[in-house]
GUBADREN-420083 format. One line per field, with one value per atom (N, C-alpha, C, O): residue number from 0; residue in one letter; atom name; x, y, z. Coordinates in pm, whole numbers. Layout:
# residues N
k	c(NUM, ...)
r	c(A, ...)
a	c(CA, ...)
u	c(X, ...)
v	c(Y, ...)
w	c(Z, ...)
***
This chain:
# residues 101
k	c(0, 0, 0, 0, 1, 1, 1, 1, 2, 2, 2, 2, 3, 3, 3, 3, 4, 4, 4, 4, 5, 5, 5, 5, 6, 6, 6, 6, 7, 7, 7, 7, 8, 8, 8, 8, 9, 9, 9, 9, 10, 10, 10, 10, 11, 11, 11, 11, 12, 12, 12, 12, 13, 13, 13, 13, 14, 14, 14, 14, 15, 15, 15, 15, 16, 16, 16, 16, 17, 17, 17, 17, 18, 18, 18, 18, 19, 19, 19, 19, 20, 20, 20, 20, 21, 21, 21, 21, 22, 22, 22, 22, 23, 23, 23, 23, 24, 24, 24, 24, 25, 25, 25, 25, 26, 26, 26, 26, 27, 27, 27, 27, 28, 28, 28, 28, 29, 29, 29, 29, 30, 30, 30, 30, 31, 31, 31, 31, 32, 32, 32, 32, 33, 33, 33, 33, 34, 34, 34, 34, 35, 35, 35, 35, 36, 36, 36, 36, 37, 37, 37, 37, 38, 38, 38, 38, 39, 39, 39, 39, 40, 40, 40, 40, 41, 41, 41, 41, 42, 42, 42, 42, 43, 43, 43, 43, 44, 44, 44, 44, 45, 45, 45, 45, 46, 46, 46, 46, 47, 47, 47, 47, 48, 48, 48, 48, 49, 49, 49, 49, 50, 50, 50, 50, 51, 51, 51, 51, 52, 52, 52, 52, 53, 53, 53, 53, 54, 54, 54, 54, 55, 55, 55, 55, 56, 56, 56, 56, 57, 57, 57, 57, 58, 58, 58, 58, 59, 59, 59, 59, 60, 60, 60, 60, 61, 61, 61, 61, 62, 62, 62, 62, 63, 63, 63, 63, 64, 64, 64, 64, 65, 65, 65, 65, 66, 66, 66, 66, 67, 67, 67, 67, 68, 68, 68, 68, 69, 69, 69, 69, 70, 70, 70, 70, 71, 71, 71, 71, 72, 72, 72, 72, 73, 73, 73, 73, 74, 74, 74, 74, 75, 75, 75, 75, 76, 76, 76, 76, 77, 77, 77, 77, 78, 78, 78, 78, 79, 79, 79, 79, 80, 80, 80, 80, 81, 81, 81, 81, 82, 82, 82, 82, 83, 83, 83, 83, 84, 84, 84, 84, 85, 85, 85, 85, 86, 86, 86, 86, 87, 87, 87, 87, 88, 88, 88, 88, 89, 89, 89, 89, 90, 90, 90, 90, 91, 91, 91, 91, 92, 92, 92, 92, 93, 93, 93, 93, 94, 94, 94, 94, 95, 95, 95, 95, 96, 96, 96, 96, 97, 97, 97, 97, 98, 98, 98, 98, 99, 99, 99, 99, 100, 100, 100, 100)
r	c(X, X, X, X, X, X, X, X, X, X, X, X, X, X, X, X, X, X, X, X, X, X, X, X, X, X, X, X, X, X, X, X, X, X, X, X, X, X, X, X, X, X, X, X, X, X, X, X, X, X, X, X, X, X, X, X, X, X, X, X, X, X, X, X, X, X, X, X, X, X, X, X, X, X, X, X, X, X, X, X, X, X, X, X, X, X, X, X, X, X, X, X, X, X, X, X, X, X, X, X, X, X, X, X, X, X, X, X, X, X, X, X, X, X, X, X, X, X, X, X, X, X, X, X, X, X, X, X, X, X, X, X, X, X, X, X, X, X, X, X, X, X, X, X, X, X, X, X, X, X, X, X, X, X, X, X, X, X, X, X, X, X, X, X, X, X, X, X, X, X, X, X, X, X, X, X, X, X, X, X, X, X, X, X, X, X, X, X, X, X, X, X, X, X, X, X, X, X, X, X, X, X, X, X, X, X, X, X, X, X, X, X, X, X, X, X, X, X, X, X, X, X, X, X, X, X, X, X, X, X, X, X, X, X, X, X, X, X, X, X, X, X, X, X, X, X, X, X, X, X, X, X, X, X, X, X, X, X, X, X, X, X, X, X, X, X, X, X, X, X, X, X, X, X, X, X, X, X, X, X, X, X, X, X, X, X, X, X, X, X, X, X, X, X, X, X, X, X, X, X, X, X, X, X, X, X, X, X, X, X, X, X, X, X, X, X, X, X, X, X, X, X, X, X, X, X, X, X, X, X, X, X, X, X, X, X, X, X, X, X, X, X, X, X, X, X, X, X, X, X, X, X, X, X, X, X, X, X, X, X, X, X, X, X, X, X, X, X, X, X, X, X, X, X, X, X, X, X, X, X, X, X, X, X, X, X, X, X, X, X, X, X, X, X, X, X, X, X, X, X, X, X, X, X)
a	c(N, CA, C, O, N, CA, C, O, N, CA, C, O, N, CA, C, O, N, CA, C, O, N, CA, C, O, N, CA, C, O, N, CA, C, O, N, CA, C, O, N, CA, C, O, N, CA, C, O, N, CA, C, O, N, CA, C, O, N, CA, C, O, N, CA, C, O, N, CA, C, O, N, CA, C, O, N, CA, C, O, N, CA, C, O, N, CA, C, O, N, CA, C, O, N, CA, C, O, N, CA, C, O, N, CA, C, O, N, CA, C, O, N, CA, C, O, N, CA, C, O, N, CA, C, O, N, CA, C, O, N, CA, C, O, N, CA, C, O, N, CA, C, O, N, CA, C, O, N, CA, C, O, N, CA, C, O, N, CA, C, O, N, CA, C, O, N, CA, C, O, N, CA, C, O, N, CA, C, O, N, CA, C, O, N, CA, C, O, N, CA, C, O, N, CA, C, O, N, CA, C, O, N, CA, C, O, N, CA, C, O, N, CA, C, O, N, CA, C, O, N, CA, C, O, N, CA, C, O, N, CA, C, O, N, CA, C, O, N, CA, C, O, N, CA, C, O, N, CA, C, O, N, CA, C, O, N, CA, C, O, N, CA, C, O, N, CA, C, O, N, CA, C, O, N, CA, C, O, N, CA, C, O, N, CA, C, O, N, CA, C, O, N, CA, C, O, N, CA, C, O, N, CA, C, O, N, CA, C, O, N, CA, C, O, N, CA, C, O, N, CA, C, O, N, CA, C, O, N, CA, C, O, N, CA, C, O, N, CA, C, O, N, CA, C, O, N, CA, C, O, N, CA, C, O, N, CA, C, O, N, CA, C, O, N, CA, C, O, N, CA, C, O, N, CA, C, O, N, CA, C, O, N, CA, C, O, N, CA, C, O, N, CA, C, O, N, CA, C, O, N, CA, C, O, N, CA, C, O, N, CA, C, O, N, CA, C, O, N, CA, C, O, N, CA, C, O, N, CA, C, O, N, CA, C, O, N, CA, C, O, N, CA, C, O, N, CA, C, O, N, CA, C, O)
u	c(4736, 4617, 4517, 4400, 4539, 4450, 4404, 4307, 4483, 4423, 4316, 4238, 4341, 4207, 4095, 4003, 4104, 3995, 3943, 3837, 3981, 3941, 3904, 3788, 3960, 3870, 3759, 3681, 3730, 3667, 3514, 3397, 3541, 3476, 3348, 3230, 3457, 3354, 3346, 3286, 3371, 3278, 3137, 3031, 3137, 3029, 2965, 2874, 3022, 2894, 2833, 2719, 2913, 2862, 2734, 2624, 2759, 2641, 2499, 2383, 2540, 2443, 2379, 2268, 2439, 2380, 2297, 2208, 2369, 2302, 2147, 2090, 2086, 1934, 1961, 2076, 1845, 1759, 1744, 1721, 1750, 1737, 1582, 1549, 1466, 1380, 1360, 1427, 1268, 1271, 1160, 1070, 1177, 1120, 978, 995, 894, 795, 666, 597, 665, 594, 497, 459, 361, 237, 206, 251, 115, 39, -88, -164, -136, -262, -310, -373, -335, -404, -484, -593, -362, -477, -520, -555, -520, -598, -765, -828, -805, -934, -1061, -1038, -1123, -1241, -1244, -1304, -1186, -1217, -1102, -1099, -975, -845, -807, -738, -908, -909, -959, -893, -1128, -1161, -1120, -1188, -1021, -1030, -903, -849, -817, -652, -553, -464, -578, -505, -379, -265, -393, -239, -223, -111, -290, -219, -389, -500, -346, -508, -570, -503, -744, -780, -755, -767, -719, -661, -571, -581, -476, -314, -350, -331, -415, -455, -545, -511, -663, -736, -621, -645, -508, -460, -341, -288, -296, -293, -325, -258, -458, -497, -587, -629, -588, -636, -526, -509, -454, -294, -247, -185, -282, -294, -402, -395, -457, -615, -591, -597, -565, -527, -429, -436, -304, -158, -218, -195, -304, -355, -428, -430, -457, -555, -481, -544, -366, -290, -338, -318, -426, -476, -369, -365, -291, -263, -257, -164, -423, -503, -517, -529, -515, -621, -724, -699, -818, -954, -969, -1012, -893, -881, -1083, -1107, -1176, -1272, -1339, -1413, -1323, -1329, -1309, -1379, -1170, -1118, -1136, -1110, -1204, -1285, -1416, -1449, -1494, -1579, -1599, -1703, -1490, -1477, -1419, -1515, -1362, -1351, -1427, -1383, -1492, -1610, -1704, -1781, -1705, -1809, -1751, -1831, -1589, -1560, -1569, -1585, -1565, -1573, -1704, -1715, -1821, -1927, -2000, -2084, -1909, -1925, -1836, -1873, -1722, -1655, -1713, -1694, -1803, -1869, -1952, -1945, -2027, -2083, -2047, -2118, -1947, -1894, -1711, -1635, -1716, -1594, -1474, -1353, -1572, -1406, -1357, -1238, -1468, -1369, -1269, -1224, -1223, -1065, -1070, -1080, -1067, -1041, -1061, -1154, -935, -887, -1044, -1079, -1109, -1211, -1356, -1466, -1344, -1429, -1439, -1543, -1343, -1320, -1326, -1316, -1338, -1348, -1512, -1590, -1549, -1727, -1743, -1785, -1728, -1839, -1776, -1828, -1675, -1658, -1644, -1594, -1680, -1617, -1503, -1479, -1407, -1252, -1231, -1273, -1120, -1043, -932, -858, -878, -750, -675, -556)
v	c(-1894, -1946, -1999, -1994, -2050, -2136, -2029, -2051, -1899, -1793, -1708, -1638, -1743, -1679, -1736, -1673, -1861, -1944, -1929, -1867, -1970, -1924, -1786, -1783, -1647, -1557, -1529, -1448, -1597, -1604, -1724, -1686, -1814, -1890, -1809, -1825, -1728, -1678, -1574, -1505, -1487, -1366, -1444, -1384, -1533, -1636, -1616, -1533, -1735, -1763, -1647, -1658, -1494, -1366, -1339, -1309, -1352, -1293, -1410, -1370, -1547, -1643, -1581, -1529, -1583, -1591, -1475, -1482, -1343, -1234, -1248, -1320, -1129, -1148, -1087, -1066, -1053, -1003, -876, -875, -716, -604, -596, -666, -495, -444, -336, -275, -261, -145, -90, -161, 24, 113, 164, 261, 158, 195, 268, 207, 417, 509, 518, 446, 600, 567, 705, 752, 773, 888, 888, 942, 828, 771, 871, 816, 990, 1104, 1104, 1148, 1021, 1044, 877, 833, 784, 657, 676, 728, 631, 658, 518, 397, 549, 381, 298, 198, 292, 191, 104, -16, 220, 172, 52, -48, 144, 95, -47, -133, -71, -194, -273, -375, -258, -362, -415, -467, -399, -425, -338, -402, -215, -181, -128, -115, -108, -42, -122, -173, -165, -234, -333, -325, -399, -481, -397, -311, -394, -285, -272, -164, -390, -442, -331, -237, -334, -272, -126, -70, -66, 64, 88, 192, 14, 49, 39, 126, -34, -16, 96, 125, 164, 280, 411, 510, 391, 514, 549, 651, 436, 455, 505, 573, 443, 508, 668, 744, 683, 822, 921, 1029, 862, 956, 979, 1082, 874, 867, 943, 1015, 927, 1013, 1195, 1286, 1189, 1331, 1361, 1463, 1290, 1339, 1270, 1264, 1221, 1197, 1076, 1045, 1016, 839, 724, 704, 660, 583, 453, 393, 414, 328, 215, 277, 69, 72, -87, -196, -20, -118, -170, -116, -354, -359, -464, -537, -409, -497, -337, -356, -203, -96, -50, 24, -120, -97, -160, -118, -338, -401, -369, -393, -290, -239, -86, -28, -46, 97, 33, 20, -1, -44, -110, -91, -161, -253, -150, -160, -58, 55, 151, 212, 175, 268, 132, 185, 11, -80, -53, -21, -56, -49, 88, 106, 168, 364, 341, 397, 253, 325, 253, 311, 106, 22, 154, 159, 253, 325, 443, 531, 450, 565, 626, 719, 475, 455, 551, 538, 679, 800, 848, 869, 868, 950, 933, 818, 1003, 994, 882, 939, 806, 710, 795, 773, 924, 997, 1103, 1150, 1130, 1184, 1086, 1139, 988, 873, 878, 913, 846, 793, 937, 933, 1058, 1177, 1188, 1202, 1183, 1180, 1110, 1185, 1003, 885, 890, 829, 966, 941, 1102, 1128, 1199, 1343, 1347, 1387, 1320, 1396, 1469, 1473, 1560, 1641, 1633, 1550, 1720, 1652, 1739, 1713)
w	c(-1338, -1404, -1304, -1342, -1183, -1106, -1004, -932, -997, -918, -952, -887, -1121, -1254, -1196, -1144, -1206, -1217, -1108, -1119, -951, -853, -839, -797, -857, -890, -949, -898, -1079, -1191, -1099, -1105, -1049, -1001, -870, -840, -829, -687, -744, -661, -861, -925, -977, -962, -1017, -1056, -976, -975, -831, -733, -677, -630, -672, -600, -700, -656, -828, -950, -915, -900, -907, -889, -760, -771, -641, -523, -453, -368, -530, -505, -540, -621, -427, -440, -565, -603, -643, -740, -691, -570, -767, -685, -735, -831, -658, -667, -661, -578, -740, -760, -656, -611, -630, -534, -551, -625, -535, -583, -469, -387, -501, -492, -496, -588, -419, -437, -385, -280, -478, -428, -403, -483, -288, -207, -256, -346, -270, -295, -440, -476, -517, -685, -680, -790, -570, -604, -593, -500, -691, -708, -644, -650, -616, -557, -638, -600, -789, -884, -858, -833, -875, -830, -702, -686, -624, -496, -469, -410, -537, -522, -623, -635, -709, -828, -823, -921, -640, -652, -794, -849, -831, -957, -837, -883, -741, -655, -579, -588, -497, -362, -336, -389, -254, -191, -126, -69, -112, -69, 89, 147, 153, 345, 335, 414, 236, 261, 293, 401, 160, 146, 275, 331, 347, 456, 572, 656, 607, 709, 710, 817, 573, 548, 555, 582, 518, 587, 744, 798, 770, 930, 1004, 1105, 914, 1023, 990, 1064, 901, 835, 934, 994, 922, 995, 1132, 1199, 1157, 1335, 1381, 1481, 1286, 1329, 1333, 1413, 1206, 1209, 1369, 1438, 1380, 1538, 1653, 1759, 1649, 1760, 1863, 1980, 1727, 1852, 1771, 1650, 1873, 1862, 1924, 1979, 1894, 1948, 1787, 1682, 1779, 1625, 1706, 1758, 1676, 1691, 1542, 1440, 1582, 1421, 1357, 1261, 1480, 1446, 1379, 1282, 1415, 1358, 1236, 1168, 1207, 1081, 1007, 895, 1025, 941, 859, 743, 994, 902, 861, 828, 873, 783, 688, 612, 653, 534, 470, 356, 462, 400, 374, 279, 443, 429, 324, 253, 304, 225, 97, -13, 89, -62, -96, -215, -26, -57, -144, -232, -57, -88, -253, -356, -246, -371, -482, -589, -492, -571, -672, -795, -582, -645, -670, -719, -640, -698, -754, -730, -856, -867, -903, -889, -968, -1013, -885, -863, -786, -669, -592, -591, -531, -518, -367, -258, -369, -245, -110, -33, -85, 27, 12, 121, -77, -57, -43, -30, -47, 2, 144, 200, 200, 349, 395, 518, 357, 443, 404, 499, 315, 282, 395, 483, 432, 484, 667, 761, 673, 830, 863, 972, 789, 850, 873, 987, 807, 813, 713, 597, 804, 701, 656, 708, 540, 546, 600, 620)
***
């Protein structure tokens, strides 16, 4: 009986103490749109800009980041997507700087 309980006791504290699981969550940068983008509906728009600079760059093989650069490309793609909120984010930032994908 007292080996129950002691079993029974630290199945407890394992259920209490364990983290909390989280679920995984996926993002297809490709269909986020500028509304999406500036209104936080996926991620903050920082997260998503230091996202895809890293994206852009890996494509062209600089792995340099000028983060006073990436301050204001981004501010420049919030400003671009204010007015033109359906387009696709990844086709924003290729409008306004000449990339491809």
């Amino acid at each position: 009986m007292r080996k129950l309980a002691f079993v029974s006791a630290g199945l407890i504290f394992a259920v209490i103490a364990a983290p909390a699981a989280q679920a995984q969550v996926t993002i297809d940068v490709a269909k986020i749109t500028c509304e999406q983008f500036i209104l936080y509906k996926v991620s903050s728009p920082q997260n998503l800009a230091i996202w895809l600079s890293g994206y852009y760059s890996g494509k062209r093989g600089n792995t340099l980041v000028d983060t006073q650069d990436l301050k204001e490309k981004s501010d420049k793609v919030i400003d671009y997507c204010r007015a033109n909120l359906n387009t696709p984010l990844m086709q924003a930032v290729e409008t306004l700087f000449g990339l491809n994908k």
